[in-house]
C-alpha positions in Angstrom: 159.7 80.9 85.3 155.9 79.9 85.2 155.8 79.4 89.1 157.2 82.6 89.4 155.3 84.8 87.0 151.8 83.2 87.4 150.1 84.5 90.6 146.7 81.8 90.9 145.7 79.3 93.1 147.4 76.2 93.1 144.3 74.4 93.2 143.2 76.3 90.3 141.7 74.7 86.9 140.9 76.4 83.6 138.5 75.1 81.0 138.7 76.1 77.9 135.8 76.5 76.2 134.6 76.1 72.6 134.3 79.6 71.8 137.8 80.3 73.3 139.5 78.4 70.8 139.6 80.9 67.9 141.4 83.5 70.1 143.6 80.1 71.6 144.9 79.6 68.4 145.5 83.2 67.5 147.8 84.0 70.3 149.6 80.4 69.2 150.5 81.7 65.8 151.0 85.7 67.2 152.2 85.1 70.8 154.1 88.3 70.6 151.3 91.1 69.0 149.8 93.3 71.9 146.5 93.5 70.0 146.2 89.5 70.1 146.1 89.3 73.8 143.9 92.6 74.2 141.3 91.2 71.8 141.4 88.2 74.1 141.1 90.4 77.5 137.9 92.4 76.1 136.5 89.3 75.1 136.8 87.9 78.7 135.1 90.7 80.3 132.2 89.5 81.4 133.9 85.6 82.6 134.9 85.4 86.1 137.4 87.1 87.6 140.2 84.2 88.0 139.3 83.2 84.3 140.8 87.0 83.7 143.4 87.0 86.2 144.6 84.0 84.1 144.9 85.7 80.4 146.3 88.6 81.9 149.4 86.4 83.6 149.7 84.7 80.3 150.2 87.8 78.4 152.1 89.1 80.7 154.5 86.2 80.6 155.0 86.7 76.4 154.8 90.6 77.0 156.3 91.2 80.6 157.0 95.2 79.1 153.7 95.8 78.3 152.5 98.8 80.1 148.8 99.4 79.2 148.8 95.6 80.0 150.2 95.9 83.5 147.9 98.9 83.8 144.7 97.2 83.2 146.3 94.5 85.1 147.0 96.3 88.1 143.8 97.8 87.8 141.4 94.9 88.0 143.5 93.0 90.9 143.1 96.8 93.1 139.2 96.9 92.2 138.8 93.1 93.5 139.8 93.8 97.1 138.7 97.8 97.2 135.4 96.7 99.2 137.9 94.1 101.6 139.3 95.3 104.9 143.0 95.3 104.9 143.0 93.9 108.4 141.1 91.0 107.7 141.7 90.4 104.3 146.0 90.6 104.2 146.2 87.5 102.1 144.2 89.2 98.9 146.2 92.6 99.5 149.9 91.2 99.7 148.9 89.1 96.5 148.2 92.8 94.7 151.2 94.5 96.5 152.9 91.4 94.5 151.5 92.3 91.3 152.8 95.7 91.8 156.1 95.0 93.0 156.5 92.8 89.7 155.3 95.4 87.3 157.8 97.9 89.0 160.6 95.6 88.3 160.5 96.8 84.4 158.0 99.7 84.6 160.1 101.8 87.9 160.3 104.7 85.0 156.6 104.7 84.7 155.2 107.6 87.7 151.5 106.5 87.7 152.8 102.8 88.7 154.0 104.3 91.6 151.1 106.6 92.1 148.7 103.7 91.7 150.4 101.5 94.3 151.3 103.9 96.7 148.4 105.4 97.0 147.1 101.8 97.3 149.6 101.0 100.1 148.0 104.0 102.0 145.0 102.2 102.1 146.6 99.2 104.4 148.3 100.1 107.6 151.5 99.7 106.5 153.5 103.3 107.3 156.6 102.1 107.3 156.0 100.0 104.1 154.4 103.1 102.6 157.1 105.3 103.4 159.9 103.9 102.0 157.9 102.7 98.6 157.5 106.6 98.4 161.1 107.4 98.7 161.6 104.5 96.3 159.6 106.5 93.8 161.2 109.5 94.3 164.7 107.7 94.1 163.6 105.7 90.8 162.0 108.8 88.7 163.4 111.5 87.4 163.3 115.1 89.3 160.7 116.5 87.2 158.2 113.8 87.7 158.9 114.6 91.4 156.0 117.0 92.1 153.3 114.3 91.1 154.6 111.8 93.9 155.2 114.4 96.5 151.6 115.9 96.0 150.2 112.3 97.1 153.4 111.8 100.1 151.9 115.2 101.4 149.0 113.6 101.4 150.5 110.6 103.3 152.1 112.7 105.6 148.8 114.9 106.7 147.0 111.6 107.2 149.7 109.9 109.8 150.8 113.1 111.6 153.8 112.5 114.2 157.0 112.6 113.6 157.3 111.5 110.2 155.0 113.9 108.7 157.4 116.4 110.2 160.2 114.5 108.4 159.0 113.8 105.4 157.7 118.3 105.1 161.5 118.7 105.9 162.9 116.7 103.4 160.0 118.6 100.8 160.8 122.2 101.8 164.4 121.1 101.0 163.1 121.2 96.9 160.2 123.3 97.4 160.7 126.4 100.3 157.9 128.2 99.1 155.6 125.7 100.5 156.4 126.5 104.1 153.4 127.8 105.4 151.8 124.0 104.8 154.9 122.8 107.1 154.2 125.5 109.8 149.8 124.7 109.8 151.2 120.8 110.3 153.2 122.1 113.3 150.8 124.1 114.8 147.8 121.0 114.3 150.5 118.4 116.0 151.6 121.4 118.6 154.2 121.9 118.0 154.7 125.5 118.7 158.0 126.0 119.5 159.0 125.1 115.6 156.5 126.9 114.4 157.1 129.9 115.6 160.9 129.6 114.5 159.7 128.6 111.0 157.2 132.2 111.2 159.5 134.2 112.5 162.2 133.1 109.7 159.1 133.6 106.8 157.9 137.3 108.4 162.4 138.5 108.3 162.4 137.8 104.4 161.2 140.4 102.5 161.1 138.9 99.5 159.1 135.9 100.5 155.5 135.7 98.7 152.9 134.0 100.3 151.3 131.4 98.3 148.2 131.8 100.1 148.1 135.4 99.1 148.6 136.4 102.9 150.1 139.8 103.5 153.3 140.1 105.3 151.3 142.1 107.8 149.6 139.1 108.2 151.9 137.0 108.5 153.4 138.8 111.3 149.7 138.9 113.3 150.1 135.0 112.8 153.3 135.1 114.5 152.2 137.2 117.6 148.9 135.5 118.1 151.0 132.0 117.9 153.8 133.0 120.3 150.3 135.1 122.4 148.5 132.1 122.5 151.6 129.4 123.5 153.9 131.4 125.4 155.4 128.5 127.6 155.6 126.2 124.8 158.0 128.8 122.4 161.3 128.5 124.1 163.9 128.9 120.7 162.0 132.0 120.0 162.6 135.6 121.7 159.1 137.0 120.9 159.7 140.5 122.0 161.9 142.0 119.5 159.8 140.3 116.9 157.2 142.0 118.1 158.7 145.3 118.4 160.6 144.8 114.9 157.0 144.5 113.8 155.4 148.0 115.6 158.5 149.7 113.8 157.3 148.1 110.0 153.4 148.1 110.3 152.7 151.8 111.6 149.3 151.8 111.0 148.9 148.7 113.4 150.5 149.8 116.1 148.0 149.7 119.0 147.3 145.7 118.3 151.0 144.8 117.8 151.7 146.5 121.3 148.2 144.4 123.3 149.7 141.5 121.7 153.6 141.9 123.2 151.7 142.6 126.6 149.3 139.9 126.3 152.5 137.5 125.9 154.0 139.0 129.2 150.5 138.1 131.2 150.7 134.9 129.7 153.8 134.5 130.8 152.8 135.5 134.3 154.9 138.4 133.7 152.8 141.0 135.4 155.3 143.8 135.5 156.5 143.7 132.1 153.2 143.6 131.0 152.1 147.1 133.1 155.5 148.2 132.1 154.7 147.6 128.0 151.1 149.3 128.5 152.6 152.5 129.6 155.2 152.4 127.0 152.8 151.7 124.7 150.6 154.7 125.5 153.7 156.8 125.6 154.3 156.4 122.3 151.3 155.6 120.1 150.4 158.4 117.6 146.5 158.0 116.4 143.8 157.9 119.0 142.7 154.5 118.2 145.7 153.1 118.6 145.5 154.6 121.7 142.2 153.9 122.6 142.6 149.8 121.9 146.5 149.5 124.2 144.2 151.8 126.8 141.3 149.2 127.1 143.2 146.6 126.9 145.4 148.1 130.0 142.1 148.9 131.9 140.8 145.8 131.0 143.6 143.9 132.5 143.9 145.8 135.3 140.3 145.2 136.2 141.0 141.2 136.0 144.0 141.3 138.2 142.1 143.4 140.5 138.4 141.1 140.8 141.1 138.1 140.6 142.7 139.8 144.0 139.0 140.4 145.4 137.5 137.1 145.0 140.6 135.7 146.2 140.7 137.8 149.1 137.0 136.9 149.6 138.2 133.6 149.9 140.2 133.9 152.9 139.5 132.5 156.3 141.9 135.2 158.0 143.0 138.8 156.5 146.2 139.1 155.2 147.6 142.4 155.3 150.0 142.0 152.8 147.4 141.1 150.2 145.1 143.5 151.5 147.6 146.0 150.8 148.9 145.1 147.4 144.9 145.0 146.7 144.9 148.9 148.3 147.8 150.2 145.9 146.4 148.1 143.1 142.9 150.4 143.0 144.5 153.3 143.6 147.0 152.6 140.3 143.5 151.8 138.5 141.7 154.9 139.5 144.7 157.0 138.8 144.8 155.3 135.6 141.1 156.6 134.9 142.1 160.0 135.9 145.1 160.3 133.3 143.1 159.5 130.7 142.4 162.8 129.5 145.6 163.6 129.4 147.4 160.4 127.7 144.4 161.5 125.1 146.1 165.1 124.9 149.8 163.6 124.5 148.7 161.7 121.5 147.3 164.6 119.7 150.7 166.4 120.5 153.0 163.9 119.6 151.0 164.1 115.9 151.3 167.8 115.7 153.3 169.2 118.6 152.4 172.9 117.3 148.6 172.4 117.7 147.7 175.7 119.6 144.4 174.6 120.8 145.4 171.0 122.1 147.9 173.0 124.5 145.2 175.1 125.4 142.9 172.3 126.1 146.5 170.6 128.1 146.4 173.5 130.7 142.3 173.8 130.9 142.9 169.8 132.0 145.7 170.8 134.8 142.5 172.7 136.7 143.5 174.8 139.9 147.4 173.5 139.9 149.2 176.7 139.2 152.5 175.2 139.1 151.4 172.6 136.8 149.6 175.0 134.5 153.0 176.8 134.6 154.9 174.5 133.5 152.1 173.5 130.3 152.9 176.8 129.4 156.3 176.6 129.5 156.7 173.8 128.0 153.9 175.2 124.9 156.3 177.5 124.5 159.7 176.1 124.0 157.6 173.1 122.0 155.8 175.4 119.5 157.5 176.7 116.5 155.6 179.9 115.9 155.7 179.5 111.7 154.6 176.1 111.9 151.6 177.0 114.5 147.8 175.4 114.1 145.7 178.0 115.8 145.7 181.5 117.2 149.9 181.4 118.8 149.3 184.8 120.9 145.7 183.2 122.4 148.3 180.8 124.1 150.7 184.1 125.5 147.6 185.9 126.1 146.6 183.4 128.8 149.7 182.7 129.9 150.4 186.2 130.8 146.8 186.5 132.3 147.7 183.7 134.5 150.5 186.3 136.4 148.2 189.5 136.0 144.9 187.9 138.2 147.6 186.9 140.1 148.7 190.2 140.8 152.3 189.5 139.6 152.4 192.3 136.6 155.9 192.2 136.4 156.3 188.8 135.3 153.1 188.8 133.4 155.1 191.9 131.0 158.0 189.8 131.0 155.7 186.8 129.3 155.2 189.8 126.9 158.2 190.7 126.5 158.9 187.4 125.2 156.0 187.0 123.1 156.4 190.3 121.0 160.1 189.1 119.8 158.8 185.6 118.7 158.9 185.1 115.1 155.3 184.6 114.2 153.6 183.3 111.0 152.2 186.6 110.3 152.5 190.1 110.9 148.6 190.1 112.6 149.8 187.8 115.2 152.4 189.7 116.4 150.2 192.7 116.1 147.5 191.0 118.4 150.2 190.4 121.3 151.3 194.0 121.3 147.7 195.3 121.5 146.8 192.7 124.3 150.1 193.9 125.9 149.0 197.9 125.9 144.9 196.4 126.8 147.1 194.8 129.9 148.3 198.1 130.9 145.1 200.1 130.4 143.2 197.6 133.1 145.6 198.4 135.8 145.0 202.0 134.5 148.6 201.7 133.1 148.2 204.6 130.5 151.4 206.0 130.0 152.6 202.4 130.0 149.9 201.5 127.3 151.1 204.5 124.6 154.9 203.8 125.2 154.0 200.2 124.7 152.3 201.2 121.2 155.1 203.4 120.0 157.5 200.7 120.4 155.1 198.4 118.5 154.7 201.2 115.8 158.7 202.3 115.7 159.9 201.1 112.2 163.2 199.1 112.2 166.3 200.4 112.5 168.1 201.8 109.4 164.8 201.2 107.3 162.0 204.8 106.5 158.6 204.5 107.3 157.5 203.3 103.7 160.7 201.0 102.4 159.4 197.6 103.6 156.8 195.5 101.8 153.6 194.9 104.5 153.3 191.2 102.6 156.9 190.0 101.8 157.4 187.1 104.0 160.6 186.9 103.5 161.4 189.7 105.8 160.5 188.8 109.7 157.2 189.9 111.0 159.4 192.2 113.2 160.4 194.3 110.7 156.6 194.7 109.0 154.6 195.3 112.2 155.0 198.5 112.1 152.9 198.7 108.7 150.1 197.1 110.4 146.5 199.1 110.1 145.1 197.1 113.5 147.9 197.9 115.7 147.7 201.7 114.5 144.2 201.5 114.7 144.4 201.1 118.4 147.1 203.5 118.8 145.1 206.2 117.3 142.1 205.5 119.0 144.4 205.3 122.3 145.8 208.6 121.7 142.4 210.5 120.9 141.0 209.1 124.5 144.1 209.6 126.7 146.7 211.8 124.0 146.6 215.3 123.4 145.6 216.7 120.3 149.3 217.0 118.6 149.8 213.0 119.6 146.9 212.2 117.8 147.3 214.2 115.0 151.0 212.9 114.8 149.8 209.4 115.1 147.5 209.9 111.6 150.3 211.5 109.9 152.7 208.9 110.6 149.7 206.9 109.1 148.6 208.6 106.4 152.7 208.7 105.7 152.6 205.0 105.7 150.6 204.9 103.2 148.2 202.3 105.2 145.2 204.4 105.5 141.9 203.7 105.0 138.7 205.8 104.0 137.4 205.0 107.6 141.2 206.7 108.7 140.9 209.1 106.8 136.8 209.8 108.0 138.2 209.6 111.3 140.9 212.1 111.1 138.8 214.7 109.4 136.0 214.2 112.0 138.8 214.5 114.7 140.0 217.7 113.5 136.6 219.1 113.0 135.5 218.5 116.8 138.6 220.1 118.3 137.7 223.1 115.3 140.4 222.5 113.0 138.4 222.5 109.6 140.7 223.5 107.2 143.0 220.8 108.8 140.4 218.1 108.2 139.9 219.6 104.8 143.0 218.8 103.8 142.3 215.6 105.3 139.9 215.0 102.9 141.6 216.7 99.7 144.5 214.0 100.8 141.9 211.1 100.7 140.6 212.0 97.6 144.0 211.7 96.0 145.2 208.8 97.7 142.0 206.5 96.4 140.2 207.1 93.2 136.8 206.2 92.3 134.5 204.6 93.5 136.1 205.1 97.2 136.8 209.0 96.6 133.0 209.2 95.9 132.3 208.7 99.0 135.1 211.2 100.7 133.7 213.9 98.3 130.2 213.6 99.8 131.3 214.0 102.6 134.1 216.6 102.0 131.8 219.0 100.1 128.3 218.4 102.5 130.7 219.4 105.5 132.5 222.2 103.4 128.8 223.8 102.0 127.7 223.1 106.0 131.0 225.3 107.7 131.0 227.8 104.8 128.3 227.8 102.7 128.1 230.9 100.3 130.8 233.0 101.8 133.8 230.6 99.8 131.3 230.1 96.4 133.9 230.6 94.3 135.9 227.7 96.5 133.2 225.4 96.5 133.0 225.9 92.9 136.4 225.2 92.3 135.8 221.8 94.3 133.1 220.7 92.9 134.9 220.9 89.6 137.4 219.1 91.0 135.0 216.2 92.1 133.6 215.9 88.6 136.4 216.2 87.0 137.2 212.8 86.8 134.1 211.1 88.3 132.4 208.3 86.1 129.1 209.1 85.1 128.3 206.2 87.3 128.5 208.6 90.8 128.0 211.9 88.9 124.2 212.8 89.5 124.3 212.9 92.9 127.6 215.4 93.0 125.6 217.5 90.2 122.7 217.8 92.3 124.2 218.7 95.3 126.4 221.6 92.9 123.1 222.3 91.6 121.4 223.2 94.7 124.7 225.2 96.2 123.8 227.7 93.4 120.2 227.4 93.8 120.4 228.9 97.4 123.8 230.5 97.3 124.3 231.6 93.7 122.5 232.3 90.2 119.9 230.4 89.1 120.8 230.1 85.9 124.4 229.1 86.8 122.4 226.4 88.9 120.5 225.5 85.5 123.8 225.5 83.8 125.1 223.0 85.7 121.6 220.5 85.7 122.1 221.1 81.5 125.8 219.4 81.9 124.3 216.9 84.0 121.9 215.4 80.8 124.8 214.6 78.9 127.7 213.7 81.9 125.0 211.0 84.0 124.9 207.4 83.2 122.1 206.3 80.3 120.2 205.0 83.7 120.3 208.3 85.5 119.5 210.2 82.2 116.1 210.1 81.9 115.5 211.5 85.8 118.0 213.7 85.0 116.1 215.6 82.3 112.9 215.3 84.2 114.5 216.8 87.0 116.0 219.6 84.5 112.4 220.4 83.1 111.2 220.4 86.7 113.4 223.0 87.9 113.6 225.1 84.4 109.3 225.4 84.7 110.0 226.7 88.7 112.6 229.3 87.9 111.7 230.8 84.1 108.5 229.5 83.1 107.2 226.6 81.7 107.2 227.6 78.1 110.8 227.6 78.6 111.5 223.5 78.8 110.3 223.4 75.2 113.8 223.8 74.1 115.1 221.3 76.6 111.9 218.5 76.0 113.2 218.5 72.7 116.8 217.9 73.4 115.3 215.0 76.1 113.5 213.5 73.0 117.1 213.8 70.9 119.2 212.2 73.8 116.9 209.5 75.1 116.1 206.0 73.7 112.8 205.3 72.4 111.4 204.1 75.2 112.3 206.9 77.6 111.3 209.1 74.4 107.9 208.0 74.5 107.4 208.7 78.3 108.9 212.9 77.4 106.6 213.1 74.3 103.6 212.5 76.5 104.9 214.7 78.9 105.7 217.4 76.6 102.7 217.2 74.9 100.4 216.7 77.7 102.0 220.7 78.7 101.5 222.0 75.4 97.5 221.0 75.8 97.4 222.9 78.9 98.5 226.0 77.6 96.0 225.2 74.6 98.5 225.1 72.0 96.4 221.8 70.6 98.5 221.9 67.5 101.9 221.4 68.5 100.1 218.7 71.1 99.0 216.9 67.9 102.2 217.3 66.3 104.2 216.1 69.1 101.6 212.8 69.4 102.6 212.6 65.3 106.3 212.4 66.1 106.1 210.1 68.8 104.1 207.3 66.6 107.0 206.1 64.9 108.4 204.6 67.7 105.3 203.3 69.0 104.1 199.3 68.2 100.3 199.5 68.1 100.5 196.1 69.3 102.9 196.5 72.0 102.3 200.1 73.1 98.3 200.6 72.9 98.7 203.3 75.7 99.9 205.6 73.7 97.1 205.4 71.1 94.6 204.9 73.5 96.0 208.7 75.3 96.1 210.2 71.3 92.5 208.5 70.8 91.1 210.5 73.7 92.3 213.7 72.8 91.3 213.7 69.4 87.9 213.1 70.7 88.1 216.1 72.8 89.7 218.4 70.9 90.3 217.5 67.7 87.6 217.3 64.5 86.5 214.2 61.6 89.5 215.1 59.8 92.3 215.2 62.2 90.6 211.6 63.4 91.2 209.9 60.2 94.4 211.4 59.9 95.3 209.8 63.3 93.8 206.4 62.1 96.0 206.9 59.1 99.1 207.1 61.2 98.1 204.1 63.4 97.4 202.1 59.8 100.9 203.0 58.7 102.8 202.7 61.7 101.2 199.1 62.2 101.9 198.5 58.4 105.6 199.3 59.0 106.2 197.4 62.3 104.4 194.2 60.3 106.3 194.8 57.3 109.8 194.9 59.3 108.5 192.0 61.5 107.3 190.0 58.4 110.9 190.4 57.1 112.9 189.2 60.1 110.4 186.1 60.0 110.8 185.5 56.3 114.8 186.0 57.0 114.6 183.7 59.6 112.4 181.0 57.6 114.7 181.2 54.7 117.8 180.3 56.9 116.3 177.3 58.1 115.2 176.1 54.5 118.7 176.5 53.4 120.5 174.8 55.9 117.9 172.0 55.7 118.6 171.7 52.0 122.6 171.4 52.9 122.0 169.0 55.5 120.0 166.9 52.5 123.0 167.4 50.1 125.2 166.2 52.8 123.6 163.2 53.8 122.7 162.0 49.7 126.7 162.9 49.3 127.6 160.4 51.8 124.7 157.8 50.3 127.1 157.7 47.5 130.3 157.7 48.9 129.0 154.4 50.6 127.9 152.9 47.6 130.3 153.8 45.7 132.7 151.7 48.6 
């Protein structure tokens, strides 16, 4: 048992010393107590190290279970050959591996023995030894201390590489699957592609793997394609492409690099074809233009490689070859068509994302140049692509110029046939169907067409069968633009105007009938009638015109139609009908807003000035004051006054300066007073001057309104005496007394307010003072 336990040099010899005898015959009475021994130990530090090695192999013999002594142990014997090489030095390292093979003969349930001396046996170059102490371990713990020998066999593994680091992540992913992505970076570092890929491919197909890594699954799947790019030859479990596609069907939004990377693989595979083939696919079916614009680089790019590759190799040759020259020939001319497609592989893109884009179709047959049947069939196939509800753009633009195409051609017949077509599509709204059928009559007015042209627009106009003029709702959309065309204002528009240049008179007047029985009209239609009527001298026709338009709008709209109405009635007729013009302007101010009624009362005003009484004409300015707006009042009177002093006099406004200085605010008040006493000086009645110059002071601030007493000032110094003076400075005194007085108030109002709500504000805050102390 000695010979076995003790681990020295047989030629060793210990000395015990004097001061080792206290502790000697300590451990001789207490052989068995931990602490003896370890009092021993500490106390042998500093002695040398075989002096040590020898306590520790005593204890160890008494207390062979001892952990913490095996520890320490193990510990000293590891740091005594740390600074030895291995290679040179195998004597001191199997003598450790000894120590640790003893302690694991009791401590194999202990994991940091096993840590300690594997990690230890990793330092020597023994693999083999190394590997199996580590499945030792793992055999001799318990699962859950698993995780703490497997993070240093990891370790192990990553060091020595080769086929048993591939065994031993095996083995691992077995407990731990999650931890794949560590297998598949080993793989790729010892190349070994081919397993790597399969292990990818199997990681990117479940979706509920999560990377621990915190890689996307997006990713994950670029790892994939870049591996399989990168190794093609090497990947042979693996079919790459349907991977790849799998993947441009999942990741949408990374289309374009997923389809260069599936080619790429084909050129590394020396699979020319395919890889053409995929590029063309690829730009067949991309929808955004940077998708489109990386797989087209990418394609011109390798193009351009194969085709300096053939060059330089053709460069190279001694002799021509005309095979190679002409597989160089077609290659060019696939290149340089491949250039000249551009522009329209850019146009298929923005289709395929919104087939019903008007103006991409447009641009589609402005790219197909001086090919007629080409441009042809772009229209055609516009046409059968677009749905006409869903359309971006102006739909009959597209019909317009497809139709135009056949009429420069000189082919009318087909080019009304296109129209034809295009009037019974069911458009978005009821204006696009309305522009075709005007373009369609404009088509038949340039080849001078004109009968055509109006049977054209009174199909347009027809209403639908079974259905009156007025039934159908202009803007419910859920009756077909077919049925409501015949409600719209531009397509009558033209018809109208068509009919006054090439109609007869009845047309046209049927044609603003049918309009005005529509109920569409405007005040421009209705303007446009009247003046019609009126140059083919059917006034009371377009008199009714007006008296219709009137009644169809109200104010402010029927306004203007009065204007117009009653200037052009007072122009045909003027006083012979005064007692019909009378009756109209009644009518006209009978429900205007004193917002438009001074200009109507002027305008009556002046029909009896020059065709009837002048005091029915004064009459009517006196209903005026009162039926104007408060703005127009004050012009009003003046204008009343004005007119009054031309026709009876000018002591005769008295009566209607006072009523002005009744009606009027103050301000406008003021501005009469001066006038109506600056006339009452001129006819020298100075008295009722001055008294007019006393009533006006009350509403005149000294302060604010020194004009006024500045204009009484001067004419008390003309015509008035000492005594009238004072009694104006009396007045001004007062009237300032009174303005101060009433201005002194609203300040003392104002300053008492704020004093009060100070003083609750105080209150408030001392309320809460006390509801916090009180807390």
């Amino acid at each position: 048992m000695p010979g076995e336990l003790m681990d020295l040099d047989a030629d060793c010899v210990y000395m015990i010393s004097e001061q080792d005898i206290p502790y000697e015959e300590e451990i001789l009475r207490n052989p068995y107590v931990l602490r003896t021994w370890m009092r021993y130990i500490e106390y042998k530090a500093d002695a040398p190290q075989k002096n040590q090695i020898f306590v520790y192999e005593r204890a160890l013999r008494e207390l062979p279970g001892s952990y913490k002594l095996w520890k320490r142990y193990l510990d000293l014997r590891r740091a005594h050959v740390k600074s030895l090489n291995p290679a040179s030095h195998e004597v001191e390292y199997r003598r450790v591996n000894n120590c640790f093979e003893r302690a694991l003969v009791l401590l194999h349930k202990m994991p940091r023995i096993w840590l300690d001396y594997c990690s230890f046996l990793m330092t020597q170059c023994c693999v083999t030894r190394t590997r199996r102490t580590f499945d030792r371990a793992l055999r001799a713990l318990p699962i859950t201390q698993h995780p703490r020998i497997w993070d240093v066999y990891l370790q192990f593994a990553n060091k020595i590489g080769g086929e048993t680091a591939i065994r031993i992540y095996r083995r691992y992913l077995k407990l731990e699957p999650n931890h794949v992505e560590d297998y598949i970076e080993l793989l790729i570092s010892l190349k070994r592609y081919d397993e790597a890929a399969s292990r990818l491919a199997q990681v990117v197909s479940d979706e509920r793997f999560k990377s621990r890594k915190g890689k996307s699954h997006y990713q994950l799947w670029m790892e994939l394609c870049d591996l399989a790019c990168k190794h093609p030859k090497e990947i042979k479990n693996l079919n790459v492409e349907p991977i790849i596609r799998s993947g441009i069907k999942r990741f949408t939004d990374q289309v374009g690099k997923l389809w260069n990377s599936l080619a790429r693989y084909w050129i590394l595979m020396g699979y020319f074809e395919k890889a053409r083939d995929t590029f063309e696919e690829a730009i067949a079916s991309v929808m955004t233009v940077r998708d489109f614009t990386q797989v087209f680089d990418a394609y011109a790019e390798f193009e351009e490689s194969v085709i300096t590759t053939k060059m330089e190799l053709a460069a190279e040759r001694a002799e021509p070859d005309p095979e190679e020259d002409l597989d160089l020939d077609l290659r060019l001319a696939r290149f340089e068509q491949l250039m000249e497609r551009r522009p329209f592989l850019v146009n298929d893109v923005l289709l395929r994302q919104n087939p019903n884009n008007v103006h991409e179709w447009m641009k589609r047959v402005a790219l197909c140049g001086d090919d007629l049947a080409r441009v042809v069939e772009t229209y055609t196939q516009a046409i059968d692509t677009i749905k006409p509800r869903d359309a971006v753009g102006k739909l009959p633009e597209l019909w317009t110029s497809f139709a135009k195409l056949y009429e420069e051609d000189g082919d009318l017949d087909a080019a009304r046939t296109i129209f034809e077509k295009a009037v019974k599509s069911d458009y978005k709204q009821v204006n696009d169907l309305a522009e075709m059928w005007c373009q369609y009559a404009e088509m038949e007015l340039r080849h001078d067409e004109y009968d055509r042209a109006l049977e054209v627009l009174g199909r347009a106009t027809a209403p639908p069968s079974g259905t009156r003029y007025n039934k159908v709702d202009f803007h419910d959309e859920s009756i077909s633009v077919q049925q409501r065309v015949h409600k719209s204002l531009k397509l009558w528009s033209f018809y109208v105007d068509l009919e006054e240049s090439i109609g007869t008179v009845e047309s046209a007047k049927a044609v603003y009938d049918r309009i005005l029985e529509l109920r569409i009209a405007t005040p421009q239609i209705i303007v446009n009638y009247a003046t019609f009527l009126e140059e083919h001298k059917y006034f009371e026709e377009s008199f009714k015109v007006y008296e219709r338009g009137v009644e169809a709008f109200g104010y402010p709209i029927a306004f203007e139609l009065w204007n117009i109405y009653l200037s052009k009635f007072i122009k045909r007729y003027g006083g012979t009908k005064l007692e019909r013009t009378r009756d109209l302007f009644e009518q006209a101010l009978e429900k205007c807003p004193p917002k438009y009624a001074k200009p109507l009362y002027l305008m009556y005003g002046k029909l009896e000035e020059e065709h009837g009484l002048a005091r029915h004409a004064m009459r009517i300015y006196d209903r005026a004051t009162s039926a104007v707006s408060d703005e127009d009042r004050f012009e009003m009177f003046i204008f009343y006054i004005a007119k009054v002093s031309e026709f009876f006099g000018v002591t005769a406004t008295r009566e209607i300066y006072e009523r002005a200085i009744e009606a009027l605010p103050d301000k406008d008040a003021r501005e009469i007073c001066l006038r109506y006493a600056q006339m009452e000086r001129k006819l020298g009645e100075i008295d009722r001057a001055r008294a007019i110059y006393g009533y006006a002071s009350q509403f005149c601030d000294p302060r604010t309104v020194p004009s006024f007493w500045q204009t009484w000032h001067e004419f008390e110094v003309k015509h008035g005496n000492e005594d009238t003076f004072k009694e104006m400075l009396r007045i001004k005194r007062s009237v300032q007394a009174q303005y101060n007085t009433e201005v002194n108030f609203i300040s003392a109002q104002m300053l008492a307010g704020r004093q009060q709500q100070k003083q609750q504000q105080e209150n408030a805050n001392q309320d809460g003072e006390m509801v916090i102390e009180d807390a």
